[in-house]
ROGU-271083 format. One line per 4 residues: for each residue x, y, z of N, C-alpha, C, O, CB. Coordinates in nm, 3 decimals. Glycine has a CB too. Example, Ala and Ser with C-alpha at 12.3 -4.5 7.8 and 13.67 -1.06 7.14 Angstrom:
# ROGU-271083
1.319/-0.569/0.780/1.230/-0.450/0.780/1.320/-0.330/0.780/1.424/-0.332/0.846/1.131/-0.447/0.905; 1.285/-0.225/0.708/1.367/-0.106/0.714/1.290/0.003/0.787/1.341/0.114/0.804/1.408/-0.060/0.572
This chain:
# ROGU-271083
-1.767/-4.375/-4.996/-1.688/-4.318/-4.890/-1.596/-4.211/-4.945/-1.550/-4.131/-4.864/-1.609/-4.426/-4.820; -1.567/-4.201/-5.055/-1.478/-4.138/-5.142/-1.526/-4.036/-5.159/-1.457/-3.935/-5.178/-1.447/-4.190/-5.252; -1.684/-4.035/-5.155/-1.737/-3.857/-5.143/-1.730/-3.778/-5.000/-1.738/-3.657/-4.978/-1.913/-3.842/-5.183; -1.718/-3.866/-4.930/-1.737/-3.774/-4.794/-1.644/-3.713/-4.779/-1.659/-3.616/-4.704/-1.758/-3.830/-4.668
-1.526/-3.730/-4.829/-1.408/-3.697/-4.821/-1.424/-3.571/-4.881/-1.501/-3.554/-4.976/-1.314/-3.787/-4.874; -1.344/-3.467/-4.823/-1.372/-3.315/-4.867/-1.181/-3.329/-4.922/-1.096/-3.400/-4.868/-1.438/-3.162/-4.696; -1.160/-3.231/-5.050/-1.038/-3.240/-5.066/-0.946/-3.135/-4.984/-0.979/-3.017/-4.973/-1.023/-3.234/-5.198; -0.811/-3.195/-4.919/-0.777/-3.099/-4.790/-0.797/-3.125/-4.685/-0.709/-3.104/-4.601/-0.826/-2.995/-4.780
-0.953/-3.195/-4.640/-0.993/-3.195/-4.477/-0.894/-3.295/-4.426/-0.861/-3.392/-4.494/-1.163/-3.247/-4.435; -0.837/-3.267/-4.285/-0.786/-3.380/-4.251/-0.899/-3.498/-4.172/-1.008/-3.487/-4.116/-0.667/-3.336/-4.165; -0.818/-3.597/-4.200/-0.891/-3.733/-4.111/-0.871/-3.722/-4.007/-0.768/-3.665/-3.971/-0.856/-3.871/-4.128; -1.008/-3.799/-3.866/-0.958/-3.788/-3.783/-1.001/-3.914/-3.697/-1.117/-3.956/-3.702/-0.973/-3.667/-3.749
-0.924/-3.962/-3.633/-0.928/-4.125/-3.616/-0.951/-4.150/-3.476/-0.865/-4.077/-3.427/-0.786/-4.205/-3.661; -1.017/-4.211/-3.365/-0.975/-4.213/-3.251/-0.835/-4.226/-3.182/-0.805/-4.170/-3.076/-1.034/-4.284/-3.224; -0.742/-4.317/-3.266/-0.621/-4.321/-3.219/-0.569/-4.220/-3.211/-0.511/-4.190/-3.107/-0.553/-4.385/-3.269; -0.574/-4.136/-3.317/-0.496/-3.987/-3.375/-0.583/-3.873/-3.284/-0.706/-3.872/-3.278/-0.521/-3.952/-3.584
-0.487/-3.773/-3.212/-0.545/-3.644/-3.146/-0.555/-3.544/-3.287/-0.475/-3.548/-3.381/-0.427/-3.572/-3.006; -0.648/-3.476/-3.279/-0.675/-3.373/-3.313/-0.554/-3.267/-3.369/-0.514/-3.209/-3.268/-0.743/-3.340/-3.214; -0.479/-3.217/-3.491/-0.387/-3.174/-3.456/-0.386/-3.019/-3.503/-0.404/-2.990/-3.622/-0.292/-3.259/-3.494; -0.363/-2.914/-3.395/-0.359/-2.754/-3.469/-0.280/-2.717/-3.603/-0.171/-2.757/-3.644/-0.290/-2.653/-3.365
-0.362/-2.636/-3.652/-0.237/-2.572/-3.789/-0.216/-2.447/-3.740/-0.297/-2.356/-3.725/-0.295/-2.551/-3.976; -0.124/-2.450/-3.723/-0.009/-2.323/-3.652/-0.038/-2.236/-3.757/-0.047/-2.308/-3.857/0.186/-2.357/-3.635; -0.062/-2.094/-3.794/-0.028/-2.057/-3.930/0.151/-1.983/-3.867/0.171/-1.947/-3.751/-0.178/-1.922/-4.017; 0.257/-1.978/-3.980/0.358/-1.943/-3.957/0.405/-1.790/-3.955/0.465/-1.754/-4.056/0.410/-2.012/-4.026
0.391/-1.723/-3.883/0.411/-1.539/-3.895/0.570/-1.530/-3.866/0.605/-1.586/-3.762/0.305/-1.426/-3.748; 0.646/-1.481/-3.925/0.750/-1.406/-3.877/0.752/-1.280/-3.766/0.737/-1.160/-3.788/0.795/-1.365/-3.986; 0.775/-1.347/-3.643/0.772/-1.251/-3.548/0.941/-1.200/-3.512/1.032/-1.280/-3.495/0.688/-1.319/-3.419; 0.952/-1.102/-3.507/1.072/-0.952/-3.447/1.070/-1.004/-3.323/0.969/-1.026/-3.256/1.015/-0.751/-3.445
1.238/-1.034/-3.278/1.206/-1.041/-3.143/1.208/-0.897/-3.051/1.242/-0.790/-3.103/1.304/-1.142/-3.088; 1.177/-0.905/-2.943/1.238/-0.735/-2.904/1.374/-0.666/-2.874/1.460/-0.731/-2.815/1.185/-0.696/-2.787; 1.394/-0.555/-2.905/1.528/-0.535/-2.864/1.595/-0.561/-2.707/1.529/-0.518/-2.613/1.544/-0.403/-2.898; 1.696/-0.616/-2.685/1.702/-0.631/-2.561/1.805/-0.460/-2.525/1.884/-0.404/-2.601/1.777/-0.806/-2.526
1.763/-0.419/-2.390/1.863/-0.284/-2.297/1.990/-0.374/-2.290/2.011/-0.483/-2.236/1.797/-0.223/-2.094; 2.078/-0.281/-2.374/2.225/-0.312/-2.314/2.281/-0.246/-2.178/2.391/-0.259/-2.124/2.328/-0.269/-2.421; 2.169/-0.170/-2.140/2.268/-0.109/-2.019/2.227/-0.203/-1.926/2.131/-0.271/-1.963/2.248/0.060/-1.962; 2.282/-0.232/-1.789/2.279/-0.330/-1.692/2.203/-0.282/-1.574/2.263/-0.188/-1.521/2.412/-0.371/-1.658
2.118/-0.306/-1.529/2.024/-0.287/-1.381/2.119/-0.263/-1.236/2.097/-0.216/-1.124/1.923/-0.450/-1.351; 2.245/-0.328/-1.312/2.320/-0.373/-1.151/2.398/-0.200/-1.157/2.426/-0.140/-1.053/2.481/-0.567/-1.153; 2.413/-0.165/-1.238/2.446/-0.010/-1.251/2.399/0.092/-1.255/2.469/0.191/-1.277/2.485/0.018/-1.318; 2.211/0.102/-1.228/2.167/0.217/-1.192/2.211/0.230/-1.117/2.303/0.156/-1.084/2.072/0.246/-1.179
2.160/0.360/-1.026/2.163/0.376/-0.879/2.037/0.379/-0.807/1.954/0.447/-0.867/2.229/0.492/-0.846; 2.002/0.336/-0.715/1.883/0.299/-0.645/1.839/0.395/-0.552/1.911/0.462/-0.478/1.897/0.179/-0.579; 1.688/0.397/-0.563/1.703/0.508/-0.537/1.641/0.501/-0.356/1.548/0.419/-0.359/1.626/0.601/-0.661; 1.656/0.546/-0.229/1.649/0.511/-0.146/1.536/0.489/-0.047/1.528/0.420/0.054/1.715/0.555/-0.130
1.414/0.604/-0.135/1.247/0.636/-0.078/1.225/0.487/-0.146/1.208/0.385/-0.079/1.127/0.808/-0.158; 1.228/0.490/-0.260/1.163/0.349/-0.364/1.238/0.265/-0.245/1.172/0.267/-0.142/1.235/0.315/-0.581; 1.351/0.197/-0.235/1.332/0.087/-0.113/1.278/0.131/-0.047/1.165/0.082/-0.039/1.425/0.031/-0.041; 1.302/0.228/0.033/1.196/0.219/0.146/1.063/0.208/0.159/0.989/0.167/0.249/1.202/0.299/0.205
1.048/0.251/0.057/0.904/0.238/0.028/0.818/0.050/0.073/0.739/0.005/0.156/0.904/0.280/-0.163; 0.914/-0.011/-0.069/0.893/-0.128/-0.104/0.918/-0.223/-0.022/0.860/-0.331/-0.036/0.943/-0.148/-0.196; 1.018/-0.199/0.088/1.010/-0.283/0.240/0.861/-0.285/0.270/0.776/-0.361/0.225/1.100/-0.198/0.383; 0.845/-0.173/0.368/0.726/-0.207/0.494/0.608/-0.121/0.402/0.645/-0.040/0.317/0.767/-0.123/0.698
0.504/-0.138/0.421/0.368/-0.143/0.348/0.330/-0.014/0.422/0.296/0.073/0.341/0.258/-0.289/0.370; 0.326/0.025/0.547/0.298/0.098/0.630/0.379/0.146/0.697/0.463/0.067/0.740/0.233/0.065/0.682; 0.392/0.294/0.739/0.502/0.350/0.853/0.461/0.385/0.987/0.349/0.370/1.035/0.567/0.476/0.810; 0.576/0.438/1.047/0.563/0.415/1.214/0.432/0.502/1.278/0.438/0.528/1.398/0.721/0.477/1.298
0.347/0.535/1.223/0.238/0.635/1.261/0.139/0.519/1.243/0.068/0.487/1.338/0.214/0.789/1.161; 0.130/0.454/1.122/0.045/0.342/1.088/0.039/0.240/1.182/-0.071/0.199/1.218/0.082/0.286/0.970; 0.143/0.192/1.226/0.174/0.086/1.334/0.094/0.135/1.500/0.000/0.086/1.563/0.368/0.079/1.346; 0.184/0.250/1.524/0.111/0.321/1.630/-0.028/0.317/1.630/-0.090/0.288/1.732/0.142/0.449/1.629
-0.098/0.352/1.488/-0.251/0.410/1.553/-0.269/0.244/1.535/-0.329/0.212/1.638/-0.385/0.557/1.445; -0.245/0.105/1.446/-0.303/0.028/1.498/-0.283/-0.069/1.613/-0.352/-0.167/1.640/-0.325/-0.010/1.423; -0.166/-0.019/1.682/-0.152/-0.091/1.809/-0.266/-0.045/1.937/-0.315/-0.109/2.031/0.006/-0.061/1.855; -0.284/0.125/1.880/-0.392/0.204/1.997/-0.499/0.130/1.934/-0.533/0.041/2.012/-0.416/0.401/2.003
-0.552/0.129/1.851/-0.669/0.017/1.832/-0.692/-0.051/1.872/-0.807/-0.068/1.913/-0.690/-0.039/1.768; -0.605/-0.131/1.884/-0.619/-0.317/1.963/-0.616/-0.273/2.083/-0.691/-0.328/2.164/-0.478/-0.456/1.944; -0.550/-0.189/2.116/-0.545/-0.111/2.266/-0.724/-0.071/2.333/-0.767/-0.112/2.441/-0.442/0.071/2.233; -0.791/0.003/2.247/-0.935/0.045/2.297/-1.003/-0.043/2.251/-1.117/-0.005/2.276/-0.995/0.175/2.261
-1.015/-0.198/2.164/-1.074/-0.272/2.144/-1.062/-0.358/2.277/-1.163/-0.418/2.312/-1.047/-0.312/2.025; -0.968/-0.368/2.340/-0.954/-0.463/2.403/-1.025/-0.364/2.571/-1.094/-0.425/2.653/-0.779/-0.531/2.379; -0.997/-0.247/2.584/-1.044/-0.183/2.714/-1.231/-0.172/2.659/-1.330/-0.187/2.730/-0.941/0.004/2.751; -1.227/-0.150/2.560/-1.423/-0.180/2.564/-1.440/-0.301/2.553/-1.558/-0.310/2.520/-1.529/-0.119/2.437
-1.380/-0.444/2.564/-1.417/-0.599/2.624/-1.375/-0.598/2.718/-1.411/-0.703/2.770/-1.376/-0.723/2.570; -1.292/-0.525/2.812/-1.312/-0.532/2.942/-1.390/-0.412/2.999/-1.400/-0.399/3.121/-1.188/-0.550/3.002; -1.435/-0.338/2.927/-1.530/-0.243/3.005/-1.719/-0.294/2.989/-1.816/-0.268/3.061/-1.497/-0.067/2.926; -1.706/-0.374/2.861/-1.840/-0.462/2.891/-1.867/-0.593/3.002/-1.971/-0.649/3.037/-1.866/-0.524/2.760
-1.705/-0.614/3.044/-1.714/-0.719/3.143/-1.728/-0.670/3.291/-1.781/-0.741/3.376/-1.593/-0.806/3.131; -1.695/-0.587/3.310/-1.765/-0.498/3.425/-1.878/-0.484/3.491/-1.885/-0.472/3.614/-1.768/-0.407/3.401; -1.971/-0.485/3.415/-2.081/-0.468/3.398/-2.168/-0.587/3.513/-2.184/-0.709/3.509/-2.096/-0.476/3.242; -2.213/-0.467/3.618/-2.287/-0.583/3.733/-2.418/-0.683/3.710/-2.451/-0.771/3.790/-2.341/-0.498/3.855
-2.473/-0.657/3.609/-2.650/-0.654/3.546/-2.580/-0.790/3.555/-2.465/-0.819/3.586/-2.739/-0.563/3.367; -2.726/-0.891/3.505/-2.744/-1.041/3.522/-2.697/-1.033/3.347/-2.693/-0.918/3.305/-2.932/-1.117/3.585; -2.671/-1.113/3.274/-2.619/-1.097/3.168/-2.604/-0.996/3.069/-2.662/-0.975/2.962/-2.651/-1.165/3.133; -2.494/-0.926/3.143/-2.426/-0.789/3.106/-2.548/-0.719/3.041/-2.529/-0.692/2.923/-2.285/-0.801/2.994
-2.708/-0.671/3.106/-2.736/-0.577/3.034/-2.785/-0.491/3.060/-2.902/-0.460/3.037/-2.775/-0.594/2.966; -2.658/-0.401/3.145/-2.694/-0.327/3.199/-2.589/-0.184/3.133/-2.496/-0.222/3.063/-2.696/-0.381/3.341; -2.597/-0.076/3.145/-2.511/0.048/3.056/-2.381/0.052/3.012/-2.335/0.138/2.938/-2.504/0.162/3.120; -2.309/-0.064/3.069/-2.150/-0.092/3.080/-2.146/-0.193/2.961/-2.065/-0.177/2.870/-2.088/-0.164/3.243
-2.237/-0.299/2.962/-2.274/-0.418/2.891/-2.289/-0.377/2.756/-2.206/-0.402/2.669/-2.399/-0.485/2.943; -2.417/-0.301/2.735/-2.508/-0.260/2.644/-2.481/-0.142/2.577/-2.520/-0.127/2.461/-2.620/-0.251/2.698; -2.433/-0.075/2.624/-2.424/0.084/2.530/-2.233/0.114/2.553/-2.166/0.098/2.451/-2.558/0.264/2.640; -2.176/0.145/2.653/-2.039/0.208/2.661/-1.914/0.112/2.610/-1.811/0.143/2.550/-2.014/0.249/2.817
-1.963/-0.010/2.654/-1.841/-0.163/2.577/-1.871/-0.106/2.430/-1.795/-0.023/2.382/-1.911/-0.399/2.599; -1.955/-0.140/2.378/-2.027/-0.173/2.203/-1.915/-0.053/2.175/-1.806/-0.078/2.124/-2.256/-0.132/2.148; -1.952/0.070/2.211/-1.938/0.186/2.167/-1.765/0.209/2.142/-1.705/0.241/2.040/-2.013/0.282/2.270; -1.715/0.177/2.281/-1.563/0.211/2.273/-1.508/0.098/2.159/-1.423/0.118/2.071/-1.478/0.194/2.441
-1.569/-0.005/2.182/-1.502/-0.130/2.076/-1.504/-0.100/1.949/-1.413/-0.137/1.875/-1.572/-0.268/2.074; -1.630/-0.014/1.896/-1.653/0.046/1.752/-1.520/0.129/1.732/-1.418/0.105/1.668/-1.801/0.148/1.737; -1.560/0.243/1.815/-1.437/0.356/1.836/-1.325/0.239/1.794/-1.334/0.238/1.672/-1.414/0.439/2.028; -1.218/0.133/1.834/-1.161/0.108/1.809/-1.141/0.083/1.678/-1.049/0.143/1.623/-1.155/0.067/1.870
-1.223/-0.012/1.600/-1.214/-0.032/1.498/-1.212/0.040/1.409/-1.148/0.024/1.304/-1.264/-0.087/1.485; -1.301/0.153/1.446/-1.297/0.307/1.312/-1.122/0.349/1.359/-1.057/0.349/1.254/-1.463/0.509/1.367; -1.063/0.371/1.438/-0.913/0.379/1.465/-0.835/0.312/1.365/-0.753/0.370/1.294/-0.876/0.321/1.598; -0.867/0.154/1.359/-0.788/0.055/1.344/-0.812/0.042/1.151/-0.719/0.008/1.078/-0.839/-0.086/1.460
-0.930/0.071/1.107/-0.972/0.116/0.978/-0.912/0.256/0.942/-0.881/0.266/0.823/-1.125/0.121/0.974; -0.889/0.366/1.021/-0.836/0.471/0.950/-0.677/0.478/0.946/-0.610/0.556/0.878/-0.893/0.591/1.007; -0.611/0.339/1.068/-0.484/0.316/1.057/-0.420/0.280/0.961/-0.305/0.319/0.938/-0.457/0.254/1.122; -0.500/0.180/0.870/-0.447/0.095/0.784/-0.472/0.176/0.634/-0.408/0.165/0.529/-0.519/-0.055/0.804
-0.555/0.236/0.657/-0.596/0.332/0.484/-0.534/0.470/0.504/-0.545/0.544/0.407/-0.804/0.370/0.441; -0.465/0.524/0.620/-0.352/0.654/0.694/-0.275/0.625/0.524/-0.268/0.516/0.467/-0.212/0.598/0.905; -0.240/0.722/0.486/-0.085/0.721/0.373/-0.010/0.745/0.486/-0.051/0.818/0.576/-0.053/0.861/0.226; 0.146/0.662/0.490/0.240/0.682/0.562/0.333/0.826/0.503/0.348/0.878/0.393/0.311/0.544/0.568
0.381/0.851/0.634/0.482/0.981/0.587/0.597/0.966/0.547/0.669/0.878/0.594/0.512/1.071/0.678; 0.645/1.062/0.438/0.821/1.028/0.387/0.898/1.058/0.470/1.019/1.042/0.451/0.887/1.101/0.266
């Protein structure tokens, strides 16, 4: 048993976990800023910015969105045909409801204005 033993290796026992060898580096910590955050001055676009995600043009075009999404589901409900498939149903609903969504997609990817 005395050969298996490698000189150095550690033992390793079921009782005993496994244990890492750290190697030891001298690490620098970083310099810390003495000047204080609470004494910049802030600057007022950057909040504003960092509030709302989107501005009042953004909001607008996606409220008109939901606006013509919702008049092409009631303009497919119109529609006299036996299960809506008739030109109101089938072609002018589909169509305005798309229209909405290309609205409601170019609302949200719009860059807002400063």
């Amino acid at each position: 048993m005395a050969k298996d033993k490698q000189a150095g290796a550690p033992i390793l026992t079921r009782d005993e976990p496994a244990k890492k060898i750290v190697a030891t580096t001298a690490v620098q910590p970083k310099p810390v800023s003495t000047r204080s955050s609470i004494t910049e001055p802030i600057r007022r676009d950057t909040a504003a910015s960092a509030a709302l995600p989107f501005g009042r043009q953004n909001y607008t075009l996606m409220l008109a969105g939901i606006g013509i999404i919702l008049a092409g589901f009631f303009i497919m409900s119109l529609d006299k045909e036996e299960f809506g498939f008739g030109f109101l149903g089938l072609t002018l609903g589909p169509i305005v409801v798309m229209g909405g969504f290309v609205l409601e997609f170019f609302a949200i990817l719009a860059r807002p204005k400063a």
